[in-house]
N, C-alpha and C positions, 0 to 999 in steps of 0.2 A: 877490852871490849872491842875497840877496833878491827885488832887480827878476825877474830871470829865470825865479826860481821862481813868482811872480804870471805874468809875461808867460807861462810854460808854461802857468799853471792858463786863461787867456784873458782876466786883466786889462785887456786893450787891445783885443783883438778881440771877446770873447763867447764864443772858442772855445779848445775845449783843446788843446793839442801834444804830440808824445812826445818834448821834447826832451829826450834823456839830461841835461842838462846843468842842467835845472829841476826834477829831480823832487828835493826833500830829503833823502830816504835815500840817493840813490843816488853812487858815490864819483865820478864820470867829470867833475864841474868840476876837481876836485884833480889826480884824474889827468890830465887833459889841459893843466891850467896846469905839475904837475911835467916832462912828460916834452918840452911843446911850448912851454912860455912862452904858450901862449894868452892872449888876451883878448879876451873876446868882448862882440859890440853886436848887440843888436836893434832889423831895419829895420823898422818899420810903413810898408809902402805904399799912401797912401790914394788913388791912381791904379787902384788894382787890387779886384778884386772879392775876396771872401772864399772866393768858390771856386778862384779862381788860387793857384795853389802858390805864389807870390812873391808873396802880399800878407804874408806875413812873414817874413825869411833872417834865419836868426841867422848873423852876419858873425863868423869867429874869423878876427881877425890873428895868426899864429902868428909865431914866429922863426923860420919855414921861409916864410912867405908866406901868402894868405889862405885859408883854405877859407869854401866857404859851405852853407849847411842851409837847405833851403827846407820850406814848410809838409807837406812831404809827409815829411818829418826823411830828404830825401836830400842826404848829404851827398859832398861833390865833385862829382857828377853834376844838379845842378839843372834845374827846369823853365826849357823856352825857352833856355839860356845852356849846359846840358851843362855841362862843365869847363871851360869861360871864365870864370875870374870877373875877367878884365881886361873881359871883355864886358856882365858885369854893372854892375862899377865904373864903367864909358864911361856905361850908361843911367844909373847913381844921378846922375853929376856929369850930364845933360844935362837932370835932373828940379831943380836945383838944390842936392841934397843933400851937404853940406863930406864928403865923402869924407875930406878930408886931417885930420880929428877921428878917423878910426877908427885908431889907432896901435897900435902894438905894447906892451906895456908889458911893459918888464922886470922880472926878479923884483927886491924890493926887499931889503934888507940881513936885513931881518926873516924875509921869505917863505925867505932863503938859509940863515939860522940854524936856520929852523922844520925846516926840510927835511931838515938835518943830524942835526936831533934825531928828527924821525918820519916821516921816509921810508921806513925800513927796515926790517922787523919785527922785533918785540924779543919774545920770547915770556917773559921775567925776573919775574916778581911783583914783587918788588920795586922794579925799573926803572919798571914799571906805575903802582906804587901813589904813586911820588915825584910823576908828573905832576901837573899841576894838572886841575882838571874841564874847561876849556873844553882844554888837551892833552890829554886821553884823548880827549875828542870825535874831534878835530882827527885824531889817532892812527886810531880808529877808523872815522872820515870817510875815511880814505886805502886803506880795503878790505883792511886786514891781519886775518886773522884772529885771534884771540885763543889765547893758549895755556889750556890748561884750567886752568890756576890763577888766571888774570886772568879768567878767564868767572868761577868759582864766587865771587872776589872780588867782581864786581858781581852774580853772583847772590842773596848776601849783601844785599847793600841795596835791592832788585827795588822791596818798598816803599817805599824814597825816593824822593821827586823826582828826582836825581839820578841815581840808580842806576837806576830805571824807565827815566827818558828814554835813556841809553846802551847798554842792555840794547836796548832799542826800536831804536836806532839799528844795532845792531850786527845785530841781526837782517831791519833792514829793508835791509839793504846787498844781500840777494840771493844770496848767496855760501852757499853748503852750507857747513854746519858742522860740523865733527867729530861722532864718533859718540859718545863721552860727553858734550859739552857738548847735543848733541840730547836723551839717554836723562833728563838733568835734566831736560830740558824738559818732557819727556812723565811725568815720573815726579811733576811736581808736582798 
């Protein structure tokens, strides 16, 4: 997740992208690995100029097959290629690029355990408060909202470290928020 998140900001090119997929707050890497088995690789094509839309696809090999996102963050529909991306794949392998590296990767024992435990939303305080920090993240990474018990919970510790960053997190998701955990907000 890291890489991605530099490659969106334009670690490699100089330039910024909207890839849902890099911005940090935002839940769409989870959700696209839970519901698709995604794995995604980004192309840097240095064949291409930086105003061509394909000087960077982000390549998701799903369990359904590939989609691809070109610089312009259209995805299935790309510059030059449309919905081909066996047409795309034909040019990367004629550029000499090991196409047969971009694979699928399945979820792994861990990601299938994790999933069981916060996939689903739990709006429990208690259930909540059992996780560990880097699980609430994780939890609250996956775009559930919080039940107002589990908000005031971390509103409670807003000052800590901890509590700041997940507070942060949970609101940089994007997602409207209930109207009392709003009213805290504005009330402080």
């Amino acid at each position: 997740m890291g890489k991605c998140i530099k490659y969106t900001g334009g670690a490699l090119t100089g330039k910024g992208y909207g890839f849902c997929i890099g911005q940090p707050a935002n839940t769409m890497w989870q959700s696209y690995r839970d519901s698709k088995v995604s794995t995604f690789y980004y192309i840097i094509d240095g064949n291409r100029d930086l105003n061509d839309p394909l000087h960077i696809v982000v390549f998701d090999n799903t369990q359904h097959g590939v989609e691809l996102t070109d610089a312009n963050n259209h995805t299935g529909n790309i510059a030059e290629y449309g919905k081909d991306a066996n047409g795309y794949i034909d040019y990367l392998k004629s550029k000499g690029a090991p196409v047969e590296k971009l694979v699928n990767k399945p979820k792994t024992p861990e990601e299938e355990k994790e999933t069981e435990k916060l996939g689903t939303a739990n709006k429990d305080l208690g259930w909540f408060k059992n996780l560990s920090y880097e699980e609430q993240s994780k939890y609250i990474g996956r775009g559930h909202l919080l039940g107002d018990d589990q908000f005031k919970y971390l509103w409670q510790f807003k000052n800590d470290k901890g509590g700041y960053h997940l507070l942060h997190q949970y609101l940089d998701t994007g997602q409207p928020i209930p109207e009392e955990q709003f009213n805290i907000l504005i009330a402080e």
